[in-house]
C-alpha positions in Angstrom: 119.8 92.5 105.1 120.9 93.9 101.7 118.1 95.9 100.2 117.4 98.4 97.3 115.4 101.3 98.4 113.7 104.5 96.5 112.7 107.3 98.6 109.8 109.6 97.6 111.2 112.7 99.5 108.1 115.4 99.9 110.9 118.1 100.8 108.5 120.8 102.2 106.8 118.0 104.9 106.8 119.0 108.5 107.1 122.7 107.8 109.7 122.4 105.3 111.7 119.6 107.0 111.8 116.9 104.6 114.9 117.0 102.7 116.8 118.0 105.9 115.1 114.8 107.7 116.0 112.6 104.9 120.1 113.6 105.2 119.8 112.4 108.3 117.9 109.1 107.7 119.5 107.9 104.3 123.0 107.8 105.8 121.2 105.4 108.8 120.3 103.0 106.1 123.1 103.4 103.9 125.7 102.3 106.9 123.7 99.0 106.8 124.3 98.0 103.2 120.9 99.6 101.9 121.6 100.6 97.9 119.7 103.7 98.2 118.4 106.0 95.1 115.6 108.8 96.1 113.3 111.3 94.1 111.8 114.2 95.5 108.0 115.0 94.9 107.9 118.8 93.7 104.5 119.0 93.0 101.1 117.1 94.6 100.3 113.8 93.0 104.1 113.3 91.9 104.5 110.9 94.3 101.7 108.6 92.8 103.3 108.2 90.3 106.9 107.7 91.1 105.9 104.8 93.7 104.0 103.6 90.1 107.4 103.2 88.1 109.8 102.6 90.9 111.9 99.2 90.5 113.3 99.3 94.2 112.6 96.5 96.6 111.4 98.7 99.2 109.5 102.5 98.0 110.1 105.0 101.3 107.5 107.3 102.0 109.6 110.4 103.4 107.0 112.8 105.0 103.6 112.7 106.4 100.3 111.3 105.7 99.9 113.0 102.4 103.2 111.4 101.2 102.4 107.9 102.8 98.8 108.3 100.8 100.3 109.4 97.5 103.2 106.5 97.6 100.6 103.8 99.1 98.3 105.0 96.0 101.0 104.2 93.8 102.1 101.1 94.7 98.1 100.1 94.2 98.2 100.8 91.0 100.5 98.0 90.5 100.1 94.5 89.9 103.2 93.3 91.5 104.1 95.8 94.3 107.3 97.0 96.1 107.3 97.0 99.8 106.2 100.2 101.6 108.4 102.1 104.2 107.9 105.1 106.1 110.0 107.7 107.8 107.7 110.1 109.3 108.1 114.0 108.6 104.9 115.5 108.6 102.9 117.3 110.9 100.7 114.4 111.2 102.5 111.3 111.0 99.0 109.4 111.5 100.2 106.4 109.9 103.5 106.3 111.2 102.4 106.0 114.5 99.6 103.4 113.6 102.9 101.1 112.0 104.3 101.9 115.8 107.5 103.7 114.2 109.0 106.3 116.0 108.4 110.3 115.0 112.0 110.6 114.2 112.9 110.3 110.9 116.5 108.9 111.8 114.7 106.5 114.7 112.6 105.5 112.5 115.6 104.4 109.6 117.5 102.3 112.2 114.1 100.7 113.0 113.6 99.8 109.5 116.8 97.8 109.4 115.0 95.2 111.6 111.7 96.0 110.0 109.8 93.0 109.1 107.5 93.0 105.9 103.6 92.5 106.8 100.0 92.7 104.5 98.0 95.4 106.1 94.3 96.3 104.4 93.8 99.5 102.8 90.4 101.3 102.2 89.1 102.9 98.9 86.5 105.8 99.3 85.3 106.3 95.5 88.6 105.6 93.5 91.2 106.9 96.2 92.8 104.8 98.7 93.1 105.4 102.3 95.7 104.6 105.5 94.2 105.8 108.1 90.9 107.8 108.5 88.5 108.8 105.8 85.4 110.5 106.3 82.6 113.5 105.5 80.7 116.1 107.0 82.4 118.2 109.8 85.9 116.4 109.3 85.9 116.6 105.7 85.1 120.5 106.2 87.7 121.0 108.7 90.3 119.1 106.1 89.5 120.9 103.5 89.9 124.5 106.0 92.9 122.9 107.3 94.7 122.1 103.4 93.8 125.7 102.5 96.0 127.1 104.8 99.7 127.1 105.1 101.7 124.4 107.5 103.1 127.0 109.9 101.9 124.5 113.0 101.8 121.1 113.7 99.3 118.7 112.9 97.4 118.8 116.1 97.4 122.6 116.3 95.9 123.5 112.6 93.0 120.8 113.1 92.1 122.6 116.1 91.8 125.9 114.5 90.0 124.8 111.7 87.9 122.9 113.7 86.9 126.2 115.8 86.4 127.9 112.5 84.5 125.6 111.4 82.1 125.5 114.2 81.0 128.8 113.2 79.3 128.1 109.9 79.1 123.7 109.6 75.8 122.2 110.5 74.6 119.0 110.5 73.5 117.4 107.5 70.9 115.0 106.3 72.6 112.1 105.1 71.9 108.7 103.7 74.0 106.1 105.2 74.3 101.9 104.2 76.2 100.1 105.6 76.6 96.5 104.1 73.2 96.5 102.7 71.6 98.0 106.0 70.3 101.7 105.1 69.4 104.1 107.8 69.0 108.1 107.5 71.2 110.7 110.0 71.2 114.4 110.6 75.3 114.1 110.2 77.9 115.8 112.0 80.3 113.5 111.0 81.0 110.2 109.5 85.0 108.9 109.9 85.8 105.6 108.6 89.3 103.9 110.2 91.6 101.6 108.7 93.3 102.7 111.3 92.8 104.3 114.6 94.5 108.0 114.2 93.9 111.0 112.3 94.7 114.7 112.4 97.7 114.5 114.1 96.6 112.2 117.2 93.1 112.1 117.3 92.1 109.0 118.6 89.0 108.8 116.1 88.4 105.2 115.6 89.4 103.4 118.6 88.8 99.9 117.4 90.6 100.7 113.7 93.2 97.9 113.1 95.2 97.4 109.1 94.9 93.9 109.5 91.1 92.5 110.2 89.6 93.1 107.3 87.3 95.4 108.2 86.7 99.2 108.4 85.4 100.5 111.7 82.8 103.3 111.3 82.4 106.3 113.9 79.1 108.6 113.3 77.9 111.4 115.0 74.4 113.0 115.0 73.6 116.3 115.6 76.1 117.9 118.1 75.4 121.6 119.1 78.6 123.6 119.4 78.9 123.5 122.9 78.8 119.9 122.8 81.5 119.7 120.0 83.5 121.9 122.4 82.7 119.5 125.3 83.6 116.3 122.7 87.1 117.8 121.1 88.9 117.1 124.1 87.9 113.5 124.6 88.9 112.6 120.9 92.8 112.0 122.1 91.3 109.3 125.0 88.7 107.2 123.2 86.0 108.7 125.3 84.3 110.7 122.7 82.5 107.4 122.1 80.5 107.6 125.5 78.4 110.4 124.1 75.3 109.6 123.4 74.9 111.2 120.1 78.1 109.4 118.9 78.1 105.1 117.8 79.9 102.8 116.2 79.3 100.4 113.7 81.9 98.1 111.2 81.3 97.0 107.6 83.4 96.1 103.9 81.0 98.3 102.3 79.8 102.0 103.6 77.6 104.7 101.0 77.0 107.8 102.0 74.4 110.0 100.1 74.0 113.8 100.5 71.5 116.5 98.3 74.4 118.7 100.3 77.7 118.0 98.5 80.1 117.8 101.7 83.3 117.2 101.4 85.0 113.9 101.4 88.8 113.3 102.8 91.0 110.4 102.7 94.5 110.7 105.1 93.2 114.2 105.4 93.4 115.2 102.1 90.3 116.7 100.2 89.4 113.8 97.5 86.0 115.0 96.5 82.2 115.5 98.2 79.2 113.0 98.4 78.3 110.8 97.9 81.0 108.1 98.2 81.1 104.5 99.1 84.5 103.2 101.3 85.2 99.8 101.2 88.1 97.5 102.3 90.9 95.8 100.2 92.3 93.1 103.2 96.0 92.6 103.3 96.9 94.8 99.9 99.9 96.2 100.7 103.0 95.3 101.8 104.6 97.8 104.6 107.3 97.1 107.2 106.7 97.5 111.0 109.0 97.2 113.7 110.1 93.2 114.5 108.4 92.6 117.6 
């Protein structure tokens, strides 16, 4: 199938791979008829607003889950809206992996040319839009450690530093919490909200987390101790941090969270903002293409 794509090519993804990544990919999609144009996004927030003018068929998200935010916060702002590709590059590649694409960028090209358009949800935390995982308190701490620093690791690897450096000075926070309509109070360690189920690099946060039911799927803890965040950590990547018993699960459209503390707030781990903030759901928004089954 004859399509006209833009890429949105974040060059310094994956630890300065993206342009290299991309002269492998376009020729992938050019050897199958694709008319193919590309920009590359110099500076953040660039790529907002190229995937807000572009008038390709198909807008390409060439890096990780910054890039994928930025384009899929573009393409919101539209009233009639291209459809979203991705060819992972980052050192995350959250979403990528959520869509089932493959973590090569030219894999995930010649998986595109069978692609098959689908409306997924999106979630909005305050004005921002989110893919995977948004959320406050300890993860929005260790997102904001982990954006501060330079990418010299991959995605897995700098969450878990800052989330060891950030055991030495977060605590838990008292937080209001409602979630449609239902208000409760929590000594917080963290709240992480899933359109999907992955975040920082492979964490399996939000289990349940699906694009496409029209919900968000909510993960709190309470009060963890650091030895029991130590004990937690590894049970992230399996599911089975739920079993603890300061850690439940609820699903909702609407979520506020209030704090006197003015935690941080990140969206596709990137730092939008502190408390409070209200997520809710936008089912079947956007347009992305996923491997044909």
């Amino acid at each position: 199938m004859r399509m006209r794509a833009h890429a949105i090519v974040n060059p310094v993804a994956g630890r300065n791979r993206g342009a290299q990544a991309w002269a492998r990919a376009k020729p992938v999609l050019e050897s199958a008829g694709w008319e193919v144009t590309e920009s590359f996004s110099l500076r953040q927030g660039y790529a907002v607003e190229l995937a807000a003018t572009s008038d390709a068929e198909v807008i390409l998200a060439v890096g990780g889950d910054g890039t994928a935010h930025e384009v899929a916060n573009g393409l919101l702002r539209r009233s009639r809206r291209p459809v979203m590709g991705v060819l992972p590059v980052g050192t995350g590649n959250d979403f990528a992996r959520a869509l089932g694409l493959p973590r090569d960028p030219a894999a995930a090209a010649g998986m595109l040319l069978t692609a098959r358009p689908k409306l997924i949800d999106v979630g909005v935390v305050n004005d921002r839009c989110f893919l995977t995982v948004a959320g406050a308190g300890f993860d929005g701490e260790v997102a904001g450690q982990v954006n501060a620093w330079p990418k010299v690791l991959g995605g897995t690897a700098m969450y878990v530093l800052g989330i060891l450096k950030m055991l030495v000075t977060y605590r838990p926070v008292e937080v209001g919490i409602v979630i449609d309509g239902v208000a409760d109070r929590e000594r917080l360690f963290l709240i992480a909200v899933g359109n999907t189920a992955w975040n920082a690099g492979g964490m399996w946060m939000v289990p349940p987390a699906r694009p496409d039911d029209g919900i968000l799927h909510v993960v709190i803890a309470g009060p963890l101790s650091r030895i029991e965040t130590l004990g937690v950590l590894p049970r992230v990547y399996s599911g089975r941090h739920l079993l603890h018993p300061k850690i439940r699960q609820a699903q909702g459209r609407e979520i506020i969270v209030t704090s006197s503390t003015p935690l941080r707030v990140q969206a596709d781990g990137e730092t939008i903002g502190t408390l409070p903030a209200t997520f809710r759901v936008h089912p079947g928004a956007l347009e992305v293409l996923i491997p044909a089954v």
